[in-house]
N, C-alpha and C positions, 0 to 999 in steps of 0.2 A: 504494500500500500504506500500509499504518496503520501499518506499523511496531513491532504489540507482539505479532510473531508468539510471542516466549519471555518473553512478560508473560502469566500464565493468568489472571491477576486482570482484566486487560483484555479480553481473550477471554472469559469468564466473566459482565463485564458488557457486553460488545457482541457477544452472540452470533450475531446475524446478519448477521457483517461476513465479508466472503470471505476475510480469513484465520482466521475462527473455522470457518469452512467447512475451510479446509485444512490447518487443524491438525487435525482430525478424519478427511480423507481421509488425511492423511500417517502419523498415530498408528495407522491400522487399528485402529477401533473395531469390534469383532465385534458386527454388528446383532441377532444371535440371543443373543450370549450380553450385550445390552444389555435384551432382550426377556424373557430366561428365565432367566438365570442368577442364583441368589441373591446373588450377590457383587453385583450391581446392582440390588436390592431397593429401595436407598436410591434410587437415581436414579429406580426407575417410580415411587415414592409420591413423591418431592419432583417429578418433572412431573406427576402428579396434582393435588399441592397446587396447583401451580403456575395448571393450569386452576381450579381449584377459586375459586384465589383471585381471578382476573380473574372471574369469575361473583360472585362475593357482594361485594366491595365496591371493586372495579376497580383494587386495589392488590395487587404480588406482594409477598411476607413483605422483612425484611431481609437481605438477603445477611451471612455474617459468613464471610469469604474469608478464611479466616487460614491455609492452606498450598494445594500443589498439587492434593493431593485433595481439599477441599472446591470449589477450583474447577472441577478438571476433572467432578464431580456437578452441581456446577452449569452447564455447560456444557451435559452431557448429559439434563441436565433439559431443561432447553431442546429439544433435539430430540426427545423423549419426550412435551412436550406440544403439538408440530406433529404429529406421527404420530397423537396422538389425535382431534385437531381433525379432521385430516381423515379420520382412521375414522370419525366421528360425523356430520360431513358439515352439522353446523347454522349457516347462516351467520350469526345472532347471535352463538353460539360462538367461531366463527371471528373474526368482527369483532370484538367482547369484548374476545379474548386478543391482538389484533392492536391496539387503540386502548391495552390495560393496557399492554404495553412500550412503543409508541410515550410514554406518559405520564412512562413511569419513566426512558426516555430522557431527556427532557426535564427532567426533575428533576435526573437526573444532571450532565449538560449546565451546566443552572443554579447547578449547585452545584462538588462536588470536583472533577469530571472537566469541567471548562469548556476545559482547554487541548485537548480531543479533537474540536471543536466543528467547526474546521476539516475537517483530516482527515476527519471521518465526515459531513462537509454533503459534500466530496468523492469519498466511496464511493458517496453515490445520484448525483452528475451535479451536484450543485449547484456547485461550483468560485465559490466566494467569494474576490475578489480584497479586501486590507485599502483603506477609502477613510477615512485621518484614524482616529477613532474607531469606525466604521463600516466595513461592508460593499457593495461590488457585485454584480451578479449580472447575468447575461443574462435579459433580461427574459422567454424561453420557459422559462429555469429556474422563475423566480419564476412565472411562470403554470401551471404545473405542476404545482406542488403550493395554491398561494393560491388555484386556482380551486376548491378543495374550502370553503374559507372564506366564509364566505356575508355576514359581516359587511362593511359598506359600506366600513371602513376599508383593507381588505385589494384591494378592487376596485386595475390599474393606474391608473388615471385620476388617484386621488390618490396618489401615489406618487412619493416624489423622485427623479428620471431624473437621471444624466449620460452624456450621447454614447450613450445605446439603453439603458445599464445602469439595471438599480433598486439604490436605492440603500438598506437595511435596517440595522438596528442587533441590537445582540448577541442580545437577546431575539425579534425579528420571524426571525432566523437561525437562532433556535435553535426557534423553533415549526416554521418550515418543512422542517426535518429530523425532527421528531417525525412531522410528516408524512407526510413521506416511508418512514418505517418503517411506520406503519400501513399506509402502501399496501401495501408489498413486503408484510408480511405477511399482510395480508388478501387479497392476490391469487395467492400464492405456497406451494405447500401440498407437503409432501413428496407423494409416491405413495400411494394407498392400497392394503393388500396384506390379505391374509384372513390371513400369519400375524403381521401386527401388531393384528389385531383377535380371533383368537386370543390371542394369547400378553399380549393386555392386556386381557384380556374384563372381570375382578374390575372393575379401575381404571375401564375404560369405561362400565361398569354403572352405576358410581358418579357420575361427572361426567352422565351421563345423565340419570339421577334425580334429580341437584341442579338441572341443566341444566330438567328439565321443570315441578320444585317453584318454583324461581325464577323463571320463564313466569306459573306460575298465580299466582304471590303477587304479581307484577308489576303484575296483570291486574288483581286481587281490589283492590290498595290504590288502584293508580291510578284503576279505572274506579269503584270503591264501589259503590252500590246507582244508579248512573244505568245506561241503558239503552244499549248500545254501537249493539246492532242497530236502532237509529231513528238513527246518526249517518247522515248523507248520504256517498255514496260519498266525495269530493274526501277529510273530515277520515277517513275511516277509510282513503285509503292515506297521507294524511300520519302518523297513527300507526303505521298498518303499518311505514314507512319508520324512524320514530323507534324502533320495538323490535326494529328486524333493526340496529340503529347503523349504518342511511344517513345521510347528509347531506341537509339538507332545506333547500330556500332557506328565505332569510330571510323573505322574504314567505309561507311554509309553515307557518314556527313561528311568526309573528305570528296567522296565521290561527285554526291548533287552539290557541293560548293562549286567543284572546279569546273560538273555541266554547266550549271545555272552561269556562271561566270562566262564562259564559251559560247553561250547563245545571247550572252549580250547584258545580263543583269548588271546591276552596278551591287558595288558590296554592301552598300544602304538596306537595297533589294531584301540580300542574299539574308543579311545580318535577321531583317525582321521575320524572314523563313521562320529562323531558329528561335522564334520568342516564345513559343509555347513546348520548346522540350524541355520534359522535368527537371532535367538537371543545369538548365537554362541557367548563365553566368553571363550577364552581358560587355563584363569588360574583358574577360575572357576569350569570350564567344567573339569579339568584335577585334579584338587580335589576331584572334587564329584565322575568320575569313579574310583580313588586313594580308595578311602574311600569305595563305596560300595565293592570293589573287594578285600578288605581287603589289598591291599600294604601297608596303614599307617593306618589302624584303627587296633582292634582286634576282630571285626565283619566281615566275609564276608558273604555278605546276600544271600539269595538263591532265585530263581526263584518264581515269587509268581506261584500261581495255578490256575490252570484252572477258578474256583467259584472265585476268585482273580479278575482273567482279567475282568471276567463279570461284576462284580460287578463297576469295573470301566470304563467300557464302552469301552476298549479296546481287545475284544474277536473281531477280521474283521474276516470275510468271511468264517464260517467255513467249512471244509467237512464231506465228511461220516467217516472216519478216526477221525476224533471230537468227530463226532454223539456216536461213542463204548459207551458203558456204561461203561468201565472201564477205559478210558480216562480221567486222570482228571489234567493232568499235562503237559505241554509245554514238556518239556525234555523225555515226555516217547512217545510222539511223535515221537519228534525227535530221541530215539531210535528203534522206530519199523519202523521207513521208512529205517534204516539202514540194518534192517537185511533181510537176505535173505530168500526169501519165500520157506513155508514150504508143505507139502501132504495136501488138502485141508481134507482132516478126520480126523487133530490132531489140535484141538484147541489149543490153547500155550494163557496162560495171559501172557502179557509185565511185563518185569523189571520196577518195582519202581524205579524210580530217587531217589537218593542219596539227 
C-alpha cells in the first residue's frame, strides 16, 4: 500500500493507484448519480476536459487541489474520462489519454512528488531495492517495461548488472514507471455500458468531433500536398502505427524519417509525425530527425532498402507491386505508383532512386 489512503490530494494525483480505487469502492460513489446528477456536472465537463486535453496538446490543465472537494472532482474526473474512452472505443484515444498521464506522472515524479517514486514503481511490480545513489531491479522487471523503449540505450546488454539485478538511477526509474502506467492504462478500460454512453452522449459527441477534426488536421499538416496513397505498404503501416501511438522500433522511425524526408517533407513535417509516440521526447525526437535529414549533421542518410527492411522485421504487408523482381527499394515504389500507366506491350524498368 501507498499509504495516503486519507491524503485526497494524493489520490487525486495518483488516481490509478489501488487505493485511489478503494477509496472510491469504500466512499460509495453512486455511478448514476456521477453520470446524471447535476450536482456532478462539474466532474463530467472536467473529465471531458480532461480527454479533450490529452487530444490537442498531450498535457492535462493544472490541478489547483486546495480542499477535499476539488480533489475528490478531481479524482472522479478521472474515472469519467476512462468511461468515455472506452464508450468511444478509438485506440489513439485511448493510447493519447493513457501516454498524457503516464507523462504527467512522470513530471510529477521528477519534480514535488519525487518521495512517491518508490512506492508507486512498487504498485506496478517494479520493487526497486536503494543500490548507493541508485536503484536495482530484477532484470524481468526492467524488461518489462524497457522493452517498449526502442532506443539502443535502454537495450539489457548495456546495462549495469549486479548479481542478475539492473542496476538504474532516479531518472531511468522514474521513466520506467511512466511506463508502466501507460501500459495499465492503455490496456485496462472500465466496462462499457449503453447507460454511460447515454447518460454522457453531449460530452461524447464532443470528444468525438474533436477526436475526428484532430485525425484530419493530423493528416492535412503532416502529409501536405504529397501523395500518401503511392507510399509502399512497409512506410504506410509504420505510420499507421505512429498515429494509433504504437511503439515503432527504432529501425521503423529511422526508416519513415529518411522516406518522409525523400518525398519532400520538411523536418517541421517529419518532427510533428512523431508527436503522439508514447515515448515521444520532443527535444530528442527533434535532434534525431535534425540529424538524420542532414539540417545539423553532414550526413543525410538515405532510405534503407528493401533486403534493409526485411532484415529488420519491418517489410508489413507486402503487395504484388513488392512481389517485381526489380523492386528493391521503398522510393522506386513510390515512384512507379506515381507514374502514369503505360500500353501494356512496352515493359518500362523503374527509375533507381537517387
Amino acid at each position: 500500500m501507498l499509504g495516503f489512503e486519507n491524503q485526497p490530494r494524493l489520490l487525486a494525483i495518483f488516481p490509478y493507484t489501488a487505493e485511489a480505487r478503494s477509496y472510491i469502492s469504500s466512499n460509495n460513489f453512486d455511478l448514476d448519480a456521477i453520470l446524471t446528477n447535476p450536482l456532478f456536472e462539474r466532474v463530467r465537463e472536467k473529465g471531458k476536459e480532461r480527454v479533450l486535453s490529452s487530444l490537442r496538446d498531450m498535457k492535462l490543465g493544472e490541478q489547483k487541489l486546495y480542499n477535499s472537494e476539488e480533489c475528490k472532482v478531481e479524482l472522479l474526473s478521472f474515472i469519467v474520462s476512462r468511461m468515455m474512452a472506452s464508450v468511444i472505443g478509438d485506440r489513439f484515444l485511448i493510447n493519447r489519454l493513457a501516454v498524457t498521464e503516464g507523462k504527467v506522472a512522470e513530471e510529477r515524479l521528477n519534480g514535488d512528488y519525487s518521495s512517491m517514486l518508490v512506492p508507486l514503481a512498487r504498485e506496478f511490480g517494479i520493487d526497486p531495492q536503494p543500490w548507493g545513489d541508485d536503484y536495482r531491479l530484477k532484470f524481468t522487471a526492467f524488461l518489462k517495461y524497457s522493452s517498449k523503449m526502442r532506443s539502443p540505450e535502454w537495450k539489457l546488454l548495456y546495462q549495469k548488472m549486479d548479481h542478475g539485478y539492473v542496476v538504474v538511477g532516479k531518472l531511468r526509474l522514474t521513466r520506467l514507471v511512466e511506463q508502466a502506467i501507460t501500459d495499465y492504462l492503455s490496456e485496462r478500460l472500465p466496462p462499457y455500458t449503453d447507460a454511460i454512453r447515454n447518460s454522457l452522449r453531449r460530452e461524447i459527441a464532443e470528444v468525438t468531433e474533436a477526436l475526428e477534426s484532430i485525425k484530419k488536421e493530423y493528416q492535412r499538416d503532416t502529409l501536405g500536398e504529397i501523395e500518401p496513397a503511392r507510399y509502399p505498404p512497409c512506410m504506410r503501416e509504420i505510420l499507421r502505427q505512429i498515429q494509433n501511438s504504437e511503439n515503432v522500433p527504432q529501425m521503423g522511425r529511422f526508416a519513415i524519417v529518411t522516406f518522409l524526408h525523400a518525398i519532400g517533407m520538411t523536418p517541421e513535417q517529419i518532427f510533428e509525425v512523431f508527436s503522439s509516440v508514447p515515448d515521444f521526447r520532443a527535444e530528442k525526437t527533434r535532434y534525431q530527425i535534425e540529424h538524420i535529414t542532414g539540417k545539423i549533421s553532414s550526413t543525410e542518410y538515405s532510405v534503407p532498402e528493401c533486403s534493409t527492411m526485411k532484415s529488420y522485421g519491418i517489410c508489413h504487408n507486402p503487395d504484388t507491386l513488392c512481389a517485381q523482381p526489380w523492386m528493391k527499394h521503398p522510393l522506386t515504389y513510390y515512384k512507379q505508383k506515381g507514374k502514369k500507366p503505360r500500353a501494356a506491350s512496352r515493359k518500362q524498368q523503374p527509375d533507381k532512386p537517387r
